[in-house]
Steps between C-alpha positions, in 0.01 A plus 500: 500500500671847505628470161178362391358832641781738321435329154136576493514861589772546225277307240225729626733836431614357166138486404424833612801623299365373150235810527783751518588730225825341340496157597328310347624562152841397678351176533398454169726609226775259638293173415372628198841548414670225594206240344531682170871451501470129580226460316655607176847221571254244590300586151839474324701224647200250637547209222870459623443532821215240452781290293713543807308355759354218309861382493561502821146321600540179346708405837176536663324119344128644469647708270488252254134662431570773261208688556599491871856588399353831359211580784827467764738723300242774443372449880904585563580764263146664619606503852880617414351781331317596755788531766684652257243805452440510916880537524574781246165710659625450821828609362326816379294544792847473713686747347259728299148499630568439871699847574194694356262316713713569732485868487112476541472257782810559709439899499102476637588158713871528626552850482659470826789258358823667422664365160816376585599216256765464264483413098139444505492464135816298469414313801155395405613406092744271657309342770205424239755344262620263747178409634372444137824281388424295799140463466552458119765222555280281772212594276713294228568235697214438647323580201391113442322437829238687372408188274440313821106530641447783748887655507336764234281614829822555697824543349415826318367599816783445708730657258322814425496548890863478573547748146271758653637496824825494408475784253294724669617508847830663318288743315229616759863565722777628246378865515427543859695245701850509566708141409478405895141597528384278160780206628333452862107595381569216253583247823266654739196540236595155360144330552297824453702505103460150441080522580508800263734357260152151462231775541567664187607217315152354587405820234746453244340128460150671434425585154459862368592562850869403475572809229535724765618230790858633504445825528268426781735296633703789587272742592448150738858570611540878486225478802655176687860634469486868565238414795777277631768822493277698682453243778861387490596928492248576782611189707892609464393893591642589130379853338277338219 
């Protein structure tokens, strides 16, 4: 119930932070960026993509339908290109957009929090690229589940939660929190990452809504991991 607790009030401060001066045009350039890009490959390579998939879907025997053939393969290459455009904006969010959201919300919310991490930058571009090969991967693999009823309600669900907990934990952390702070909040604010991780990929399943989902996804984070370093700082007796 704690964690339930700590994941409302930083949902409640990330909403708060959209009214600030400099945010929220962090939040939206990324998507808008990231769908033109994909957007424009999907415009120029969808027939053999399309081509592609139909070959491998005659395995499947109601394939023998054409017309369902073709409704699958777009369903597919629809849904591909969408996790491919969630994972290059988080990607900018990450590495570009979060550090100047940062500036705003850490210096009127966690003034008190000394900056001691390492590489931020570095850190965070590598983190994200992991976290995006892996989700990309099991997005892959997984990718034709979706064609069985009610898996489309929960798989992308389940895998846009561990990406935005993964990713963001690193990134709310890498500028303040020194490698053992960010290695045992990670154990010790395990559940409390995890709720936060569904809660905002609840948004990025709502349309219109889910342009801006990762960047509110880590102003999510920035609130439910620098929270954590103050407890975890004040608990320890450790100059903040």
């Amino acid at each position: 119930m704690k964690s339930f607790g700590i994941v409302f009030a930083a949902v409640l401060r990330a909403f708060q932070d959209l009214a600030r001066g400099g945010v929220l045009v962090h939040l939206l350039w990324p998507p808008l960026v990231s769908a033109g890009l994909w957007l424009v490959v999907a415009t120029l390579y969808w027939a053999e993509a399309n081509a592609a998939l139909l070959g491998l879907l005659p395995a499947i025997p109601w394939t023998g339908w054409q017309w369902l053939g073709d409704l699958a393969a777009g369903f597919l290459l629809v849904a591909t290109t969408s996790a491919l455009i969630y994972v290059t904006t988080l990607l900018l969010v990450g590495t570009l957009s979060l550090p100047l959201m940062m500036a705003v919300v850490a210096a009127r919310d966690y003034p008190d929090l000394g900056r001691h991490g390492e590489n931020a930058f570095w850190g965070s571009v590598f983190n994200t690229l992991v976290a995006g090969a892996i989700f990309a991967i099991g997005w892959l693999l997984t990718l034709p589940l979706l064609l069985i009823p009610g898996v489309v309600l929960v798989l992308p669900l389940a895998w846009t939660a561990w990406l935005n907990q993964r990713a963001f934990r690193f990134d709310a952390l890498a500028e303040h929190a020194t490698v053992a702070e960010r290695e045992r909040l990670c154990e010790r604010e395990h559940s409390s990452f995890m709720l936060g991780g569904v809660v905002t990929a609840f948004a990025a399943a709502v349309p219109v809504v889910n342009l801006v989902a990762p960047g509110f996804a880590a102003l999510v984070f920035v609130h439910l991991a620098l929270g954590a370093l103050r407890r975890l700082r004040q608990e320890e007796g450790v100059t903040l």
